[in-house]
N, C-alpha and C positions, 0 to 999 in steps of 0.2 A: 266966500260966503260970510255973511252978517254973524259975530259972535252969538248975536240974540235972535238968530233966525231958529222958529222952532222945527226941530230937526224928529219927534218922535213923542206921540203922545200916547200914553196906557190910562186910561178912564174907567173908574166901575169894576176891573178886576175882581173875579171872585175863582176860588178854589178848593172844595172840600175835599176828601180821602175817605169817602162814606160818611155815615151819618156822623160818627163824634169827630172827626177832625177839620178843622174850619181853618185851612193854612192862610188862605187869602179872601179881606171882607172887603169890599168897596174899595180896592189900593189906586189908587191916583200918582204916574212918574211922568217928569216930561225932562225932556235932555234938548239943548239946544246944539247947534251947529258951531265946531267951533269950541268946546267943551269939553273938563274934566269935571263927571256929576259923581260925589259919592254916595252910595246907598250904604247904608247903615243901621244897625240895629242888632239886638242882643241875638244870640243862638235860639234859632225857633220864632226868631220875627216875621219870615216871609220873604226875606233874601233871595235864598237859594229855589224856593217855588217860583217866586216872580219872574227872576231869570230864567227857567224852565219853562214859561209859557210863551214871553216872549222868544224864546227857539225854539220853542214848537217841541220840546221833550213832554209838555203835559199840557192837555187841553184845558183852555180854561172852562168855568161854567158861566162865567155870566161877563161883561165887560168890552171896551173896544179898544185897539190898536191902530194906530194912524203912524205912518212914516213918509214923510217929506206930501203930509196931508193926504194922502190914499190910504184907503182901511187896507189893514192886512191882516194874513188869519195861518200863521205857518205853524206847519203841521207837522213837521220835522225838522232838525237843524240844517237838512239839505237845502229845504223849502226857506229858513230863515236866510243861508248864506247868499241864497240867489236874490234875497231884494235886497239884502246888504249888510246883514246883521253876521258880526262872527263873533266866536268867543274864545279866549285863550282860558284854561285853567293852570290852577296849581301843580297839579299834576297833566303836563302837555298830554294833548290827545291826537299826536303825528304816530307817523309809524316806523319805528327805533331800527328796524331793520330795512329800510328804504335809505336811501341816500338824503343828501340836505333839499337837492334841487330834486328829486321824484319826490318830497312831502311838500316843496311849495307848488309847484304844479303839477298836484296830484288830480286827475279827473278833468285836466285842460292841456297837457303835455301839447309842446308846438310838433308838426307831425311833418316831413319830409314828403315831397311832391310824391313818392312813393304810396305814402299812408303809413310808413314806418311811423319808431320814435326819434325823432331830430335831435340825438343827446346832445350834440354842437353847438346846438342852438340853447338847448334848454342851463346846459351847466355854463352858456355866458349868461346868460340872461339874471340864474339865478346869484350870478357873483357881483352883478350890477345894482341889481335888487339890493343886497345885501349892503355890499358898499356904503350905500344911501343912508345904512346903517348904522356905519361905523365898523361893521363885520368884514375882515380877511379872512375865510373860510374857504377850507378845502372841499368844493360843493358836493363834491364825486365820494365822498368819505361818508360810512353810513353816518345818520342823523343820531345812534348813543352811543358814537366816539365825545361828543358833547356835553359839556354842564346845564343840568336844568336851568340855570340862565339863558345861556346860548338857544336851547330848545325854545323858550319862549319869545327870546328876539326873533327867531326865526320863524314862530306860530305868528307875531304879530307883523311881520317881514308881507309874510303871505297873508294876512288879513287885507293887509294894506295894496297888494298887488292885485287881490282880487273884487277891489274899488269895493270895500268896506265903507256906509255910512256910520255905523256903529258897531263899536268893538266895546267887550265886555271883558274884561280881566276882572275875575271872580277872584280872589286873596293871592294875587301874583305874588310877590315878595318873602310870600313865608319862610323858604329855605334858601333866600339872597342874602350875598353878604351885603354889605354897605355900599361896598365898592358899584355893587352890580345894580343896588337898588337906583344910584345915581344914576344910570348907565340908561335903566329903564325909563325916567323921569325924565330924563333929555327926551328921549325916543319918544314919548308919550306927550312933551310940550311940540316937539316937529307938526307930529300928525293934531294935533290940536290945532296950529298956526295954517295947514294945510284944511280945514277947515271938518274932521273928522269928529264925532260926536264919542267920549268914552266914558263908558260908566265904570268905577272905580268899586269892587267891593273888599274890603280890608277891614278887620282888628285893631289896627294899627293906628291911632288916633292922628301921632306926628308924623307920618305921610298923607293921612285927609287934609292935616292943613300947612303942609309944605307943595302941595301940588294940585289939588280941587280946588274950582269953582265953586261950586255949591254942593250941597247936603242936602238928602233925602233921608230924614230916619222912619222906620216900619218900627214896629212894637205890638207885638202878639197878635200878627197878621193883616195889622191895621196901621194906616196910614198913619202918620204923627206931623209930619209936615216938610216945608221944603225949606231951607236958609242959605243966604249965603253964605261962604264960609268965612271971611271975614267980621261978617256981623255977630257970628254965633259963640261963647265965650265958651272955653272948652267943659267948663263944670256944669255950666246950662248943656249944652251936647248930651255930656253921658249923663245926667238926668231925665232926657228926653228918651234918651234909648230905655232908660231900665225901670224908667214909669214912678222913679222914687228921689229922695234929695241923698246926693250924691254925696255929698257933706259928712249929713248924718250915718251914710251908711258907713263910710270910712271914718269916720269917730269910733263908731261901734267896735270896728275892730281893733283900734289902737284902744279903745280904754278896756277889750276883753282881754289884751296884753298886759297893760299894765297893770290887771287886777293881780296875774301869773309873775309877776317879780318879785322875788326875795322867798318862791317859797322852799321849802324842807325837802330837797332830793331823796337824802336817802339811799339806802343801796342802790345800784344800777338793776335795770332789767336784764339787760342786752350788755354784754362786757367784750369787747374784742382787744385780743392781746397782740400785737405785732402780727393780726392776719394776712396774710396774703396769699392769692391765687394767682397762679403760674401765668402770665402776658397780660394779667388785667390790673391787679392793687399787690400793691407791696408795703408792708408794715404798717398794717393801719391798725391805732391806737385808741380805741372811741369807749362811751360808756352813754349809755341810753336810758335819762332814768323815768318811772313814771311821773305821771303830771309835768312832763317837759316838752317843746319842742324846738326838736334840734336840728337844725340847719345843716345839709351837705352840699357846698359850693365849690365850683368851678368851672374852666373850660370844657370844651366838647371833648372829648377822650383821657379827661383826669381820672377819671374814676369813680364816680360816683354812683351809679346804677351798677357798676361790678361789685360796687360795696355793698349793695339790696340785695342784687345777687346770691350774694354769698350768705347774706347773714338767712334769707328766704330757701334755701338747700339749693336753688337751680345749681351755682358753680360750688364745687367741694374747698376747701380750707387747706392748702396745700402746706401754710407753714403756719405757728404759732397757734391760740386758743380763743374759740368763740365759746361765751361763757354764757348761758340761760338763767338766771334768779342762781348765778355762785357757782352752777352746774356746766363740765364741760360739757359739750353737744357735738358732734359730727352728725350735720343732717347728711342725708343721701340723697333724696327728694324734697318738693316743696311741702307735702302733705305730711313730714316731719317737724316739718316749721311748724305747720297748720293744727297742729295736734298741739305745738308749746304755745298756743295764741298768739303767733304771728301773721298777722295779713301784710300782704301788698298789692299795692293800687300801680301795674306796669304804666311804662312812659306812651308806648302807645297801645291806644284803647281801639282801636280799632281790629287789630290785629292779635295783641294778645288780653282785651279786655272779654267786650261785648261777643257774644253768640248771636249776631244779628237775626234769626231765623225765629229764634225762641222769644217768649214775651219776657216783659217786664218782671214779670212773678218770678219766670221759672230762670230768670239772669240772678235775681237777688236771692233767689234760698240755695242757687249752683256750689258756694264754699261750703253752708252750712254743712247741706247732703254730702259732701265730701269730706267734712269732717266728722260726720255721723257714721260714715261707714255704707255699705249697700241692705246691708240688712236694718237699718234702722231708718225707714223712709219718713220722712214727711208728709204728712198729708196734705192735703189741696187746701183744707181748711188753713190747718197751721200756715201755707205757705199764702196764703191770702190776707192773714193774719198779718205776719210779717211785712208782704209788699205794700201793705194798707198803711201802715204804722210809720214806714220807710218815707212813702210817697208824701205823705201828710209834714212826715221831718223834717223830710228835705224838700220839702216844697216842687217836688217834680214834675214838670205839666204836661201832663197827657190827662184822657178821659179817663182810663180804669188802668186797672194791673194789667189788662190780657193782651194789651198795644203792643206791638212787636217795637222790639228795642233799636232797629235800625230804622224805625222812623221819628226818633225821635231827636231834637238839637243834637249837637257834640256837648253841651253845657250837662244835658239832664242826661245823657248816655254816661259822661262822666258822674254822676251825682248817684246811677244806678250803681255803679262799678264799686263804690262809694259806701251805699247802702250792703252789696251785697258781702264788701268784708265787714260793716260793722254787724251785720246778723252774726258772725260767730261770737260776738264777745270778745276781741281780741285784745291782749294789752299790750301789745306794740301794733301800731299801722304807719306802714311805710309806704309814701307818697311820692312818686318820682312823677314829675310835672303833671301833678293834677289840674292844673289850669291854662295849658296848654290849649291855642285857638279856640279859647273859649269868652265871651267876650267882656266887658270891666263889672258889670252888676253880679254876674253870677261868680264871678272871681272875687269879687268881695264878699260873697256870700259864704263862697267856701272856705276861704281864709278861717271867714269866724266860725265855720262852725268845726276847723282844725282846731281853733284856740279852745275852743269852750270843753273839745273831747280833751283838752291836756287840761283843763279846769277839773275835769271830772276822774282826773286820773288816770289818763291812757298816755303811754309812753308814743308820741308822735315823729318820724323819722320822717323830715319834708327836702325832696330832693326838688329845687328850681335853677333855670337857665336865667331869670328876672331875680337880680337881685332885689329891686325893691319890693319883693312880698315876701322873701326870704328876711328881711330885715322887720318887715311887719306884722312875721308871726311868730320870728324863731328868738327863744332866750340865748341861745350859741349858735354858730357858725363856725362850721370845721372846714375848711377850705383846703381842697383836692389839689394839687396841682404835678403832670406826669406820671399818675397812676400813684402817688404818693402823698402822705397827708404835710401839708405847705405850712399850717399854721392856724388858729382858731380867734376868733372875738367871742365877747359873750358882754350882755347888759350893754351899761353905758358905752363902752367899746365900738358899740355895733355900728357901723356903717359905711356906705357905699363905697369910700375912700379906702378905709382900712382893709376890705376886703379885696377888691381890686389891687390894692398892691400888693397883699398878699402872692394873689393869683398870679399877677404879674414876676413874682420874686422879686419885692422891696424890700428894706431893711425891717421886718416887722416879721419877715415868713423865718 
């Protein structure tokens, strides 16, 4: 097939969710044959909808579909696979307790002159398949003896055997090391040279342009346009995504920073004396003061969320003293904390943030009423009040407060989670990756508006896996390394270099 043969055209796409939510307006995508096309755009663009219509998970209202120039109209993903559309997620969606080869030929199994199942045939066939891959797998071994890498070479393994014209990997990469991401990228240039059409959606700016053709960005449900990827300069990119000069908006927060240099600490809020908790942090030394924010870095199991942890009551203080404004503290729970005006913003929001069920209002007044006690409610007023004030704040886009919170981006779910500890008044808020899969505009957004609460006086506790926002919003950097604190920068100090070898154990930690 012709690199530039059009392989899949969506025209006129519309999508609402009742009357206030207008996810998709007139959206325009075409993907050729032969292609890696990336779709792109901030949290709450239209991504994740447009994807869902084209496999048939949500009908559209208005618009048309064409593939390999035949309209098409799938109704379900069953419906989408059979004209040729599959999709891999992030989270693979095989079945963990099937084997490798029953999840690629799952609902086509080859059948013995019998009518049996021909497992003889199928566990070669699916080792041949794989092969093709690069894959030496034990095919006969269920499918989550496997690393979510493997699961998805092997979701796209079987896209590709089930003569897939278009494959969809929706933010594949997220929990790939480096190693794997490579691994993927080969696999994804093969079937590309094989003449396969794949739409690409990612976060991840240097993977769109270490591996796309071209770029499609959405922006609040609406098309914004198509570029090559070569043509398109990465600061014009994310300015396109987030509807503003990208420039400007990260100046903003490098000069909210540098207004916060040099000023007067003061006593600490938050004082930890050689704490530690039994398998998690050992002798950790820190001091948290108001109008600061303080940076905790490192790798994936240094420590750093068991240090929130603990200072938040979930884990207990098993050796040395957490000190509150001079005062020792032994919390027991977190509504101890909650009580000394500590919030924390958990690392995932999905699970231990949002109440997806409940709206907008009733997520953001959740700490307060629980700091008020049961007998001291709030009223609908007041809590309308509050979500009113919040939303406006933090610029959160939904139509009103009563919007259930699981329809809303991951940006502005975080943003609520956000709103709902600053309603207590807290003066320490502790941030363990608040901008986590959320995408560069609203990550710039958050940033500053962490800077400006430690402008205003709130003791800020920002935990990130991305050093460069760690560097762009924190005055110090105390750097975890083996459940133990490594060594710290602060000010001029601060940067990418120095903390990395920290991390690493250089002559500095």
């Amino acid at each position: 097939m012709s690199n530039q043969e059009k392989l899949l055209t969506m025209t006129g796409i519309s999508k609402s969710f009742g009357k206030a939510v207008k996810a998709l307006d007139n959206v325009q995508f075409e993907l050729n044959a032969g292609e890696i096309h990336a779709l792109l755009g901030e949290n709450g663009a239209g991504k994740s909808t447009l994807i869902k219509v084209l496999t048939g998970v949500e009908e559209r209202d208005k618009g048309e579909i064409t593939l390999d120039g035949k309209t098409i109209h799938p109704r379900s993903t069953d419906e989408a696979q059979k004209v040729g559309i599959s999709t891999v997620y992030q989270e693979v969606n095989l079945c963990p307790n099937l084997s490798v080869a029953e999840n690629i030929y799952i609902g086509r199994a080859p059948k013995t002159k019998f009518g049996g199942m021909d497992w003889k045939k199928m566990n070669a066939d699916a080792s041949k398949l794989l092969s093709g891959f690069g894959l030496n797998l034990n095919v006969q071994a269920n499918l989550d003896n496997y690393s979510v890498a493997i699961q998805q070479m092997i979701a796209i393994a079987r896209a590709s055997d089930i003569k897939a014209k278009v494959l969809i990997l929706d933010e594949p990469t997220s929990s790939l090391s480096q190693a794997e991401v490579n691994k993927l990228f080969e696999v994804m240039k093969k079937l590309k040279a094989e003449g396969m059409g794949i739409i690409f959606v990612t976060h991840f700016l240097d993977q769109v342009y270490e591996v796309t053709d071209r770029i499609t960005v959405l922006r609040n449900g609406a098309y914004v346009g198509t570029y090559n990827t070569s043509d398109l300069p990465r600061m014009e990119l994310v300015s396109k995504m987030i509807g503003k000069d990208y420039a400007a908006l990260n100046k903003s927060v490098l000069d909210s920073k540098a207004e916060k240099k040099g000023s007067d600490k003061g006593e600490p809020f938050v004082k930890l004396d050689n704490v530690s908790h039994q398998g998690t942090i050992n002798n950790i030394d820190m001091d948290i003061h108001k109008g600061e924010v303080l940076g905790l870095s490192g790798l994936l199991g240094s420590g750093r969320s068991e240090t929130a942890r603990v200072i938040f009551g979930l884990d207990s203080v098993s050796e040395g003293e957490l000190k509150i404004k001079g005062e020792k503290v032994n919390f027991k729970h977190p509504i101890d904390a909650i009580r000394k005006d500590i919030a924390f913003c958990p690392e995932d929001r999905k699970t231990d943030g949002i109440i997806g069920d409940l709206s907008i209002r009733d997520n953001i007044v959740l700490a307060l009423q629980t700091k008020k006690g049961l007998f001291k409610k709030i009223s609908k007023k007041e809590a309308q009040i509050l979500a009113d004030k919040y939303i406006e704040q933090l610029e959160i886009k939904t139509p009103n407060a009563d919007q259930l919170i699981k329809n809303l981006s991951g940006g502005n779910q975080q943003k609520v989670i956000l709103a709902r500890w600053l309603a207590t008044n807290p003066e320490l808020l502790m941030l363990d990756e608040p901008t986590r899969g959320i995408d560069v505009g609203t990550k710039a957004e958050i940033q500053k508006i962490v800077i400006d609460l430690a402008s205003e006086g709130m003791a800020v506790l920002f935990i990130s896996s991305e050093l460069d926002e760690e560097i762009r919003c924190c005055q110090k950097i105390i750097v975890l390394r083996d459940m133990q604190q490594a060594g710290e920068v602060s000010d001029e100090e601060i940067s990418q270099s120095a903390v990395m070898e920290i991390m690493a154990g250089g002559d500095n930690a």
